[in-house]
N, C-alpha and C positions, 0 to 999 in steps of 0.2 A: 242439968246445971242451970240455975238461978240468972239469968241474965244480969247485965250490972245496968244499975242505974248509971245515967249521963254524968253524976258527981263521981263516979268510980272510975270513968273512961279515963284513959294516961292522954289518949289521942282522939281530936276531930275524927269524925265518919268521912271515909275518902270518899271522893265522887264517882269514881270508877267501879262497877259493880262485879268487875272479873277479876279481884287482886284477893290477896289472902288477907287474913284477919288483923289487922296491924295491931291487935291489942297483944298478938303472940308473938311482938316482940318484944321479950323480956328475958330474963333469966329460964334456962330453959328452952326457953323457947326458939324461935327462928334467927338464924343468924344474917343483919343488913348485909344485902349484896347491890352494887349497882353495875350499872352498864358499864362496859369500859374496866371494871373487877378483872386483873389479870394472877389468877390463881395458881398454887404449887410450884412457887418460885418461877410465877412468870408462863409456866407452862399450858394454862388453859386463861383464854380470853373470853368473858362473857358479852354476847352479842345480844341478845332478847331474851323476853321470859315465855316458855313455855308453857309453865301449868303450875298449881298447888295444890297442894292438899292440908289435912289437918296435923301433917306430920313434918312435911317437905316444901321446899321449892323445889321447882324444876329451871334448868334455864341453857338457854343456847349457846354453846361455844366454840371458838376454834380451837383444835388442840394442835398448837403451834410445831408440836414435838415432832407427830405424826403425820401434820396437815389435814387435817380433815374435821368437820364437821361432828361434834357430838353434844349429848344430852348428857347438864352435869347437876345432879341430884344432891342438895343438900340438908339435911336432915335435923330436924330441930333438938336441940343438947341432949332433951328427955329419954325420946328415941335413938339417939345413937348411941343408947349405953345398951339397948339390950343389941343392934346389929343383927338383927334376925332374921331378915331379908339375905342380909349377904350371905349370911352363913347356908340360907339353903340354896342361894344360886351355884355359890361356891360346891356345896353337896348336890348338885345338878352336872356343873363343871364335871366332878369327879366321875358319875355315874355312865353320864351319858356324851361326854365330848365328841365322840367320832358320829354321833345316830344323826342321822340327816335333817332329823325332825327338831334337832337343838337349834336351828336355825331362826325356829317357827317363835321363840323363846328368848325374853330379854336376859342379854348377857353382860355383866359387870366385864369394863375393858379397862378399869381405873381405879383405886378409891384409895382415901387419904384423908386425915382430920385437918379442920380449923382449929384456932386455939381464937376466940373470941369474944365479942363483952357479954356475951350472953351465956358461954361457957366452952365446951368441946365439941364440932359438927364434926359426924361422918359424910364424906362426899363420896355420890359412887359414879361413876362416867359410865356411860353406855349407848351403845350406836343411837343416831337419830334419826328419829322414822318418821313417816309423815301423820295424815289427819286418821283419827279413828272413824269408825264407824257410825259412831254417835254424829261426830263433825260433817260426816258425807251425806248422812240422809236431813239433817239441819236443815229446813225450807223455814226460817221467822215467817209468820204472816199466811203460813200455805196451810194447807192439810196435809198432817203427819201420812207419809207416806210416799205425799208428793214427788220426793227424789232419793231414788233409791239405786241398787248396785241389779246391773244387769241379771240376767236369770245363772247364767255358764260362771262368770264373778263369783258370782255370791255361794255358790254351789264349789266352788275351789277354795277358796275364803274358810267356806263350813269346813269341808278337810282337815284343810290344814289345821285350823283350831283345834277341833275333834283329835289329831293327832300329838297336839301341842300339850293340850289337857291329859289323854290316856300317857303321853312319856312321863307326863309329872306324877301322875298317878303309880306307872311301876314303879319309879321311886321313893316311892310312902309320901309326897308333898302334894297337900290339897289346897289350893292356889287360894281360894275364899273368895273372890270378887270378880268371876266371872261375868264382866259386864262389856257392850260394846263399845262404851267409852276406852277400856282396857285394852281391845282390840284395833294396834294400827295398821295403815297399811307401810311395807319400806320401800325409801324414798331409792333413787338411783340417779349417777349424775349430780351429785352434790356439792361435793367435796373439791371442785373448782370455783362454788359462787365466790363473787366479791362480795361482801357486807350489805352494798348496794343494791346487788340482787337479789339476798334474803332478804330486804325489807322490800323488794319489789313483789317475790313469792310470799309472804305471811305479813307485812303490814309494818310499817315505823311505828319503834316502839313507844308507846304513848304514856308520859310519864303524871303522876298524880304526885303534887308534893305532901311531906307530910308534917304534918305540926299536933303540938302537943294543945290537949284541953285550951291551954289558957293563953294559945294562937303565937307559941313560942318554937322556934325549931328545936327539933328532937335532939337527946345526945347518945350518942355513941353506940348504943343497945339498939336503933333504929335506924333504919335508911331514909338519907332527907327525900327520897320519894318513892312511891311504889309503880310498879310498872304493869300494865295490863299485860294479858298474854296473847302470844301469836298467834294467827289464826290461817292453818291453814287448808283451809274447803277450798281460797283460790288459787291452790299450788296449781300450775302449769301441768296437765295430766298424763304429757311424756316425761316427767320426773316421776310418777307415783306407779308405782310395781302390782300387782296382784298377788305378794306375797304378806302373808297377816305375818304378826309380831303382837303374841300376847306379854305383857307388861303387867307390872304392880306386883310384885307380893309382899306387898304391906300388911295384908289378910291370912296370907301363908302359913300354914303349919305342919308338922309332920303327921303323918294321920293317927299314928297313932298316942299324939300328945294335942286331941284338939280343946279349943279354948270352952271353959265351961258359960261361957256368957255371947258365945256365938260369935259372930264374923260382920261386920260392916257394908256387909251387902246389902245395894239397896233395896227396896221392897219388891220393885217390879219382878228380877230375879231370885227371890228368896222361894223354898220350897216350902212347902208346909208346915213340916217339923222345925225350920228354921226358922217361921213365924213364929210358931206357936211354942217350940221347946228350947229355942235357941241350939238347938243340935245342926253341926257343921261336920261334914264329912266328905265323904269321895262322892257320897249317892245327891249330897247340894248343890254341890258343884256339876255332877251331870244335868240336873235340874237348871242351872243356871245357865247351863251349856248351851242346851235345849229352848232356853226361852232368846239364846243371843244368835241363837243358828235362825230361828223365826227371824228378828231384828234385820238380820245381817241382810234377807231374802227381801221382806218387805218394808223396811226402813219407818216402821213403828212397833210399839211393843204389841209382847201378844197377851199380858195382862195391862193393862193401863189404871190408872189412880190418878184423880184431880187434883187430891189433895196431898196424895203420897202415903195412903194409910193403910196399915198392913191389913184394917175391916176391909176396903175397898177391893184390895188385891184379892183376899181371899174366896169374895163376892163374887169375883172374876173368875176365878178360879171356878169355882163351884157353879157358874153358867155355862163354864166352856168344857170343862172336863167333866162335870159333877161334883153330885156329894160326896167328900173323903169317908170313907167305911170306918168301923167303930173298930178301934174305943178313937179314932182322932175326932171323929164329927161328935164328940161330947164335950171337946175342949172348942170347937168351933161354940157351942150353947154357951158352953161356961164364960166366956171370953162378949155373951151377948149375939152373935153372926146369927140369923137369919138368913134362911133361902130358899127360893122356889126352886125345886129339881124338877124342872120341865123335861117333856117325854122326849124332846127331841137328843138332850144333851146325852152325853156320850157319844150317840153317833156323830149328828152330823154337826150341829156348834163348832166343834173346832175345823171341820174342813168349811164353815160358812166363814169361819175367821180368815183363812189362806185363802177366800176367794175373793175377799175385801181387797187386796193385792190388786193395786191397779185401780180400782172402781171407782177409786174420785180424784183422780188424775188433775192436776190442775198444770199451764206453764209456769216454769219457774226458770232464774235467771240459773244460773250455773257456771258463771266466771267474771270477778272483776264488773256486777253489778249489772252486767249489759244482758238483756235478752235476748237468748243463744238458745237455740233448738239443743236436744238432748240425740238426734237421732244420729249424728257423728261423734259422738265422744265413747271413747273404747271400755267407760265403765259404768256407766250410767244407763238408766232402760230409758227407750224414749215412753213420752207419754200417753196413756191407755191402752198401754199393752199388758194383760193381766194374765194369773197362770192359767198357764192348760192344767186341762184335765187330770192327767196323769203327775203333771207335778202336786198337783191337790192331793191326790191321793197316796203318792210318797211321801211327802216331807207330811201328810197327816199319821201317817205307819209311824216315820222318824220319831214325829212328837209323841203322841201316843206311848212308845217304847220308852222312851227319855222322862217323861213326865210322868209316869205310875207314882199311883199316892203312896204304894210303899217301897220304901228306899230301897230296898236289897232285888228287887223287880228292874231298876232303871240299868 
């Protein structure tokens, strides 16, 4: 899409650089919500914002009914006509209620339309969890890797996912965005904070106001400001569980109805066919599994991109695992990719990747700013401690198995 020039903008560029696109507020598109929003007749108060996408806000609430703490999900007009998400939680629901691994799995506890100036929102309520994975290995300023989830953590964490993915799998739903941002951890002890206390654990919410192009306040279709999101890396770490909670199926389909133009996954974990054919299925999804079970372990990716370019990743690819076998490495040429298939690659490359774990170790703070040893905190690895041996040489077995360049193999 054509970006708009400055004369097309409705609204000033916010100053805040973690708020959603305020040009999608419009017909359509997202529906203003502000703090202090007391929704479904009063039943759900929103306290902070959590997160956005290019479909949704997310935002924090109490639900006064229940008393407790949740994440309330509201979806911009476009999207809440097709409700596709719901529909396969709800065919999740159905399937699998009593399996123990449903737990592992965001579940709709809510949901209910707006009627608004922007048109019809679907809102979906669902438990609120803590920081993802992405959030906990987060070092600004450090070298990626710097902090990361202990070895025992991260190895319960892989499980559970692994299990979270195979149940969505029995039931024909191939999730599409298997990424660790997707991955949270749930929170425990919640559901008595005062308001006070949530902006003590994730941050007062910091509000940017909004005005139109020609420095006028916005009407109706807009919220007079946008709000950053929560942040929380410095939750208190006797509130955060060891239990993952895979989230998002904005990407979701049934496997046997997948999208011909591929899935919004971003590159780091995209598979090969899914760079290169746009082909989304059960066998991308292990691929991505695979690249977020690495993440989870060493708290950087295991292909990386400067610039986020699926040449780069592929690059990557093809250092650490090798060259894809024909006819794919002919769409590698076609597409321009160059690459040295050095002697070493296949074997040992990617267990030199798993031993980079650990090896540039730097201190980083780890709570509320202040510089804090890692060596008491119950999830965290202290610093320069790298894998053994034998871990090397499993979770290289794991990748290996997970990452074959042909689908029907992983």
């Amino acid at each position: 899409m054509t970006a708009k020039s400055p004369r097309e903008l409705r609204y000033r560029l916010p100053h805040l650089d973690n708020v959603e696109d305020v040009e999608k507020y419009r017909k359509g598109g997202f529906h203003p919500i502000h703090l202090g929003d007391a929704l479904k007749s009063g039943r759900y108060c929103v306290l902070h914002k959590l997160a956005f996408g290019g479909f949704s806000t997310v935002w924090l609430a109490r639900d006064k009914l229940q008393d407790r703490l949740v994440s309330l999900k509201v979806l911009t007009a476009e999207a809440s006509t097709q409700q596709k998400e719901l529909r396969l939680l709800r065919h999740l629901n159905q399937c699998a209620q009593d399996d123990p691994t449903r737990s592992s799995i965001i579940a709709i506890l809510d949901d209910f339309t707006i009627d608004g100036p922007n048109g019809i929102h679907l809102c979906c309520v669902s438990q609120l969890a803590g920081p993802s994975i992405s959030a906990i290995s987060d070092s600004p300023g450090e070298i990626a890797g710097t902090r990361r989830l202990r070895a025992p953590v991260a190895r319960k964490l892989a499980r559970q996912l692994a299990k979270a993915v195979s149940l969505l799998h029995d039931i024909g739903i191939v999730h599409g965005d298997i990424t660790p941002k997707n991955v949270l951890l749930q929170l425990r002890g919640i559901d008595t904070w005062s308001a006070e206390t949530i902006y003590q654990q994730v941050g007062h919410p910091i509000r940017d106001e909004v005005f139109t192009s020609s420095g006028q306040k916005p009407d109706s279709s807009a919220p007079e400001y946008l709000v950053g999101s929560a942040s929380f890396s410095c939750v208190d770490f006797e509130n955060i569980s060891e239990q993952a909670l895979l989230i998002d199926l904005g990407e979701a389909f049934p496997e046997l109805s997948p999208p011909s133009n591929g899935v919004g996954t971003p590159v780091s974990y995209c598979s090969p066919e899914l760079l290169l054919e746009s082909k989304a299925s059960k066998a991308s999804d292990i691929w991505a599994l695979a690249c977020t079970i690495f993440e989870i372990r060493s708290g950087f990716p295991l292909f990386e991109s400067f610039v986020g370019s699926s040449t780069e990743i592929l690059r990557e690819m093809a250092r650490i695992l090798g060259i894809l076998p024909e006819p794919s490495n002919s769409l590698w040429e076609k597409y321009g990719i160059t690459v040295v298939n050095h002697a070493q690659t296949d074997e040992s490359a990617l267990n030199d990747r798993i031993r980079e774990i650990g090896m540039y170790d730097q201190e980083v703070s780890i709570h509320n700013g202040d510089i804090a040893s890692k060596t008491c905190d119950p999830l965290l690895e202290p610093s320069g401690r790298s894998s053994s041996s034998n871990e090397v040489i499993d979770l290289a077995d794991l990748l290996r198995r997970t990452l074959d360049y042909t689908p029907e193999n992983r």
